[in-house]
N, C-alpha and C positions, 0 to 999 in steps of 0.2 A: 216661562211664559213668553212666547214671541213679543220681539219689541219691532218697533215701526219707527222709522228717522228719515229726514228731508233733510238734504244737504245740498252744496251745491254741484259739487263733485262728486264724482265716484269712479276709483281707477278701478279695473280690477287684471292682475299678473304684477307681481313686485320684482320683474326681475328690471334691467339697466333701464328700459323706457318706459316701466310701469312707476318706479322709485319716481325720477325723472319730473313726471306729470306729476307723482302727489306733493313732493315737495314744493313745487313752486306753485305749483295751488295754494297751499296750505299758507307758503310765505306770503303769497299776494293778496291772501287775508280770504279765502274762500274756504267756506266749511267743506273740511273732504274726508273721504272715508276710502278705505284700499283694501281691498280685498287679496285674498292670498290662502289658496287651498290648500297649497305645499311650500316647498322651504325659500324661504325671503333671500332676495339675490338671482331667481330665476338658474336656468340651465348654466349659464356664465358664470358664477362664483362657483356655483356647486357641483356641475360637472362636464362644464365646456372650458370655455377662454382660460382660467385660472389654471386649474388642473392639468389639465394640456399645457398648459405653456413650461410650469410646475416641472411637468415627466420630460418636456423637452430639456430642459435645459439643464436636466440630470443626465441624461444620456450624452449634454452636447459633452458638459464633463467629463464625462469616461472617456469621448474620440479624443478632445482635447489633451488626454492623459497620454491614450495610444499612438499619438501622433508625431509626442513633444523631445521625439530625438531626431525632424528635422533639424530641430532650433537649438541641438547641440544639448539638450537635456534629455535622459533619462531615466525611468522608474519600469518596475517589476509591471507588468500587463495588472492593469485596474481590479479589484475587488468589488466585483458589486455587491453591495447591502442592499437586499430588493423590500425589505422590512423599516432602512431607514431610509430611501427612496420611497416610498408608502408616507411614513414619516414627515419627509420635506412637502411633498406634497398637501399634507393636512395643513402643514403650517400656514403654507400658503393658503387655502382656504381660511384659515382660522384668522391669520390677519386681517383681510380684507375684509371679511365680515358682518365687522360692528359696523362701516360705512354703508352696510347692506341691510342692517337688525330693525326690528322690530321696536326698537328702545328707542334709535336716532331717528326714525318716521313719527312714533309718537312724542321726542323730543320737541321737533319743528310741527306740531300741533296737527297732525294724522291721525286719525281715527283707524284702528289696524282691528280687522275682521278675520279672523285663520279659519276659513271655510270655503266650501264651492260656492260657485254664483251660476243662480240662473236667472234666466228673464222670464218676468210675470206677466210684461206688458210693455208700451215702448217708452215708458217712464220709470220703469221701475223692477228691481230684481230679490232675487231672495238668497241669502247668506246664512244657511243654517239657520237659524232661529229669527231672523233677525230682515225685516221688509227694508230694502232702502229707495226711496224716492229722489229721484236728483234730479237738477237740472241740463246736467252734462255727464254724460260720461265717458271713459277712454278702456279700451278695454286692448288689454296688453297680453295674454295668453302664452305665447310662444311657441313652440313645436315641440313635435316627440318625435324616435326614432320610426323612422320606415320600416318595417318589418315586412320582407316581401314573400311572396308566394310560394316560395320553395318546398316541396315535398319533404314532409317529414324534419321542418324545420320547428315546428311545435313540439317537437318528442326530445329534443337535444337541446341540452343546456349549451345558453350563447350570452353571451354580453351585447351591449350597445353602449353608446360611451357616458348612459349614464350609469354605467353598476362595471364599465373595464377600471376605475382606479380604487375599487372593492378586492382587485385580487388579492390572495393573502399569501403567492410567490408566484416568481416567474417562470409564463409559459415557455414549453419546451420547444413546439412549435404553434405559432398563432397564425390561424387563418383568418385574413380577412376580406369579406366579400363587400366591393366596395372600392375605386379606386379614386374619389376626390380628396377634397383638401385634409377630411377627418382621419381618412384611411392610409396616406400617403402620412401625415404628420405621426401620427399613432404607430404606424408599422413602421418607420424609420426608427422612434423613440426603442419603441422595446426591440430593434434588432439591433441598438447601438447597448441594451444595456444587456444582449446576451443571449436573446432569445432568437429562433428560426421563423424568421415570417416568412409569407405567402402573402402577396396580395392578387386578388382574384379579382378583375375589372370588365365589364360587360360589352364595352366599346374603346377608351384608350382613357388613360388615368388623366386629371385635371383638364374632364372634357371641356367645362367654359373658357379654359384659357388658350391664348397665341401658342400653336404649336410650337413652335421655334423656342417660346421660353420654357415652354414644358421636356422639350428634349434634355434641358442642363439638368434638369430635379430626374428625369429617368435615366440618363447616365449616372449618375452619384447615386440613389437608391441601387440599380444595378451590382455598381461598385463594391456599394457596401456589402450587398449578398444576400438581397433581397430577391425572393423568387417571385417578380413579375410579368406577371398572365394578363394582356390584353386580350379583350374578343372573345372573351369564355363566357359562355353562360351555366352557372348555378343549377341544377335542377334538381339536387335530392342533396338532402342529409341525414345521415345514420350515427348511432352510438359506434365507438369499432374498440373494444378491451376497454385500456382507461380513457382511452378519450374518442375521437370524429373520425368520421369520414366521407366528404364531400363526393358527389357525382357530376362533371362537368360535362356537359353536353349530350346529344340522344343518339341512337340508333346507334350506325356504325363507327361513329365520332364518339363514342363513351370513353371514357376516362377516368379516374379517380385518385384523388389524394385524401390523405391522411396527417390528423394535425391534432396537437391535445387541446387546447383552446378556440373558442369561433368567435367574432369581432363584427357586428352588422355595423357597416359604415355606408348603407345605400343610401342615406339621404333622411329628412325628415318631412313631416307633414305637419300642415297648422293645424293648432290645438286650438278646434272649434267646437268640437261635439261637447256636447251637455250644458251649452250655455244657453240654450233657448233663443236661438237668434228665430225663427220664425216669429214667435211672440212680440218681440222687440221691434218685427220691420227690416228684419237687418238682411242685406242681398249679398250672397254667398259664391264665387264662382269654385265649385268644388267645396273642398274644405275652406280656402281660401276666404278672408273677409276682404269684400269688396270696397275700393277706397278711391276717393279722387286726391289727387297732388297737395291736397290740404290736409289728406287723413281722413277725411270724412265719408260715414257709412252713408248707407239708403235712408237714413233714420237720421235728422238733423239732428238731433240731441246727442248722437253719439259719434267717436270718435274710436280709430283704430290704428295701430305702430306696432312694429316687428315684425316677429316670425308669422302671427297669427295672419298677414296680411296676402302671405304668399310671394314675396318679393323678394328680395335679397335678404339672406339670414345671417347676421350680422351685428355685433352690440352696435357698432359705432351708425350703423345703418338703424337701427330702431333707436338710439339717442339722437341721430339729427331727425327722426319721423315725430320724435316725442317735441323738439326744439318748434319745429312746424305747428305743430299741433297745440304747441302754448300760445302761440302767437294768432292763430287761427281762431282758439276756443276762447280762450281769456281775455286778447287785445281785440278780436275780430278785425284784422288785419289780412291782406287777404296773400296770405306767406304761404311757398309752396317747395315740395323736395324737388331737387335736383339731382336724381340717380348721375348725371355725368361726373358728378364730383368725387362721387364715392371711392373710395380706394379699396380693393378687397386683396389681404396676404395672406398666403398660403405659408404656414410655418415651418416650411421644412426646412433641409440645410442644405444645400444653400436655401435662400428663402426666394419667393415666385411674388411678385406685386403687379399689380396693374392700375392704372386710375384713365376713365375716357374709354374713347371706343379703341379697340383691337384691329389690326389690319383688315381681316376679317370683317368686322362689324362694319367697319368705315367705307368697305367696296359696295358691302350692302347695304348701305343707306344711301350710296347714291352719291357718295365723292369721287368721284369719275380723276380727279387728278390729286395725286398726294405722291408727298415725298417720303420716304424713309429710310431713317439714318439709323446705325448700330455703332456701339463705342464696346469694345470687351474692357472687362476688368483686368486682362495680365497688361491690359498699356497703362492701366496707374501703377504709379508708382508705390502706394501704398498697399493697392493689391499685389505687388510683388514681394514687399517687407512680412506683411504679415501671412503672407501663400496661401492668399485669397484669393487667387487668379481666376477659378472656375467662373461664364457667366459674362452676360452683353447686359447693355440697356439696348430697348428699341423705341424708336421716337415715328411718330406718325404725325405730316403734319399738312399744309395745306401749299403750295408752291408759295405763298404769301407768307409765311411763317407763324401761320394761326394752329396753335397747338389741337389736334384731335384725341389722343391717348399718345400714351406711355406704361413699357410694361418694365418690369426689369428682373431678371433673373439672377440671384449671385449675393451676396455677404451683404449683411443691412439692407437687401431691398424695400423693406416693410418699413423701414425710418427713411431710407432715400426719395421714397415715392410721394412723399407730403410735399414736396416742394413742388410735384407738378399737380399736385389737388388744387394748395393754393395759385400755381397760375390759373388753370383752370377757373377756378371759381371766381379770379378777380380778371381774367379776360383778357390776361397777360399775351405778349407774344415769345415767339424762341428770343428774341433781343432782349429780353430782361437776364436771360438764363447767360447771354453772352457778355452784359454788364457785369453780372454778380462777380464779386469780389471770392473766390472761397481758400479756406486754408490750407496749406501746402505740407505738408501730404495729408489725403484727407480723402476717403471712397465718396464724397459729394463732389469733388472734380468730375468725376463721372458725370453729370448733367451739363456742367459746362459744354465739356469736350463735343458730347454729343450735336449739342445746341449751335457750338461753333463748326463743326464738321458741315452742318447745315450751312450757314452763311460762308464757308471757307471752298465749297464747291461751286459758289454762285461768283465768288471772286476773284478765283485764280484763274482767269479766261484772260486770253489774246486781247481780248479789248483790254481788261484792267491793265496788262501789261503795259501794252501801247502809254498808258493815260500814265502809269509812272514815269517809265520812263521820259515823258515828253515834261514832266515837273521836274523831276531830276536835272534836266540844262536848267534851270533856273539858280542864281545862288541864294 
């Protein structure tokens, strides 16, 4: 018998910024209820962040192993077990998990509904059997893979990265089409654990990022023996014996390869459709829900975070939208995101970070003067011990020393780059970076250096000269 509930809340997507909102609903003593069609934890537990990171750092193992008679050690070329690399992988989903489950939302006093939601009205939705009325809601959705247009891409079995960590052994050769963050981390993994990739990219791989940082990740991919195709476009796929084969380009530019696995890494789309946003009020640009800097739909009553938003796809990016959006919905405070803060890392090896605008970005917004400085990593000394040399940071910054972005390419980028989130976000200048104290040997010297490279150009002049030396006759 259909039941009908008035609550105060209602999230509905349980993955990192749907959890997010119901918990602290739920703590801050508002009746909430969360909805959740498919598996709890969202694409990230189950088969983005985790699992990926999971396959990365089985693969990093095996170069590690390959590598380890720089360092005066040696072993027989690595053994890959692709069954207990499968294995490690589960694990790691299976830990994290219960922080994700169904049991710990209902612990903190959530109401968990395992059903689709659609909207009835601009108050109210329907979850299988069950009408819920609420005062607010947040609707967390997230994305699904882009499946593009390719001929004859319906007829051939392919993956996308929610069903690539389902193989049950590894491809001999993996095509994938696709050359951003997904595709470049993925086909690095599985050609470090043995397999022949292809990555096949339509314009140039890690199109949103600083060219210059993007060059260190496509010499190393290269390296490794990665067959990378800029500028190709996709236009047919066929079954060819046991496995594929790709058609790139038309007329008398045709070409074709051939590969036993396929890998769609073109991107995702927000996971809008079937929620009944018309019914609701809700204003769409595209799939995209439409949002202002506080999370807020066309429909005061509801609220929207992640992928579903059309913005940066990103846990840590839909955790600070869900952060906003407490403070926005609960406190009615009038708290709003700050895309310049965000840091986004590409996990490959070396790894690519950015946080701020990009040189690039920073011309076209209209900063007519900036300075920028590069520091590589073979000048630490740390990156020389451990022969981590590949890789710069690049600092963009104001002739006044007012930080715009910072990218960095090269060993830890992804944990180096927090330090210029938090200037950033606290409105620090380069002079903080040239105070910091850091430890000796240690790949965060790399920020100093850079920071001081800045201030060390503006002070080694003729003048400063002059001004010493004329202290210097003093005793």
């Amino acid at each position: 018998m259909p039941e009908r509930i008035s609550v105060d809340l209602c999230v509905v997507g349980a993955g990192s910024g749907g959890l997010t909102i119901a918990a602290a609903g739920a703590q801050l003593g508002l009746s909430t209820v969360l909805v959740e069609g498919a598996a709890m934890g969202g694409d990230c537990l189950n088969s983005g962040c985790v699992p990926s990171k999971a396959l990365i750092a089985a693969a990093r193992a095996a170069t590690q192993h390959r590598h380890s008679a720089a360092f005066g050690i040696s072993y027989d070329p690595p053994r890959i077990d692709f069954a207990r690399v499968r294995a490690h992988v589960k694990e790691a989903i299976d830990s994290i998990a219960p922080h994700d489950s169904q049991a710990r939302c209902e612990g903190l006093g959530v109401r968990v509904i395992r059903a689709m939601a659609r909207f009835t009205g601009p108050d109210r939705l329907a979850a299988g059997d069950t009408e819920i009325v609420a005062r607010r809601f947040c609707l967390a959705t997230g994305a699904h893979p882009l499946r593009p247009p390719i001929s004859g891409l319906d007829r051939v079995p392919h993956r996308t990265h929610l069903e690539i960590f389902d193989l049950a052994e590894l491809p001999s050769h993996l095509l994938v089409i696709g050359g951003g963050a997904v595709g470049c981390e993925l086909g690095q993994a599985f050609r470090r654990l043995g397999a022949a990739v292809t990555i096949l990219e339509a314009k140039r791989i890690l199109g949103d990022e600083d060219p210059e940082l993007v060059e260190v990740i496509r010499r190393r991919l290269k390296s490794e023996g990665i067959d990378l195709r800029e500028g190709v476009a996709v236009t047919g796929v066929a079954s060819a014996g046991a496995g594929l084969r790709v058609t790139l380009g038309e007329g008398a530019g045709i070409a074709t390869l051939d590969g036993s696995h396929l890998l769609l890494a073109a991107g995702r789309v927000p996971a809008s459709d079937g929620l009944g946003l018309e019914a609701a009020g809700v204003a769409c640009d595209g799939k995209a829900i439409r949002i202002d800097r506080r999370c807020r739909t066309s429909n005061r009553r509801i609220f929207a975070i992640g992928d579903v938003t059309g913005g940066p796809q990103s846990t840590h990016w839909a955790t600070h939208q869900a952060m906003v959006a407490i403070r926005s919905m609960m406190f009615r405070l009038p708290a709003r995101t700050r895309p310049v803060i965000l840091p986004r890392v590409t996990f490959t090896d070396p790894e690519l970070a950015q946080v701020g605008l990009t040189e690039a970005e920073a011309r076209s917004a209209g900063h007519a003067q900036l300075v920028v400085r590069r520091f590589p990593f073979a000048e630490l000394d740390r990156g020389e011990t451990d022969r981590n040399t590949a890789g710069f940071i690049k600092l963009v910054a104001t002739p006044q020393g007012r930080i715009i972005g910072a990218g960095i390419a090269g060993a830890s980028a992804g944990e180096l780059i927090h330090s210029w989130s938090l200037a950033l976000a606290s409105g620090l200048s380069l002079r903080a970076f040239t105070e910091m104290i850091t430890a000796y040997p240690t790949l965060s010297e790399i920020s100093k250096r850079v920071a001081g490279g800045f201030y060390a150009q503006r002070m080694l002049t003729e003048r400063t000269r002059r001004w010493v030396r004329w202290l210097a006759r003093w005793p």
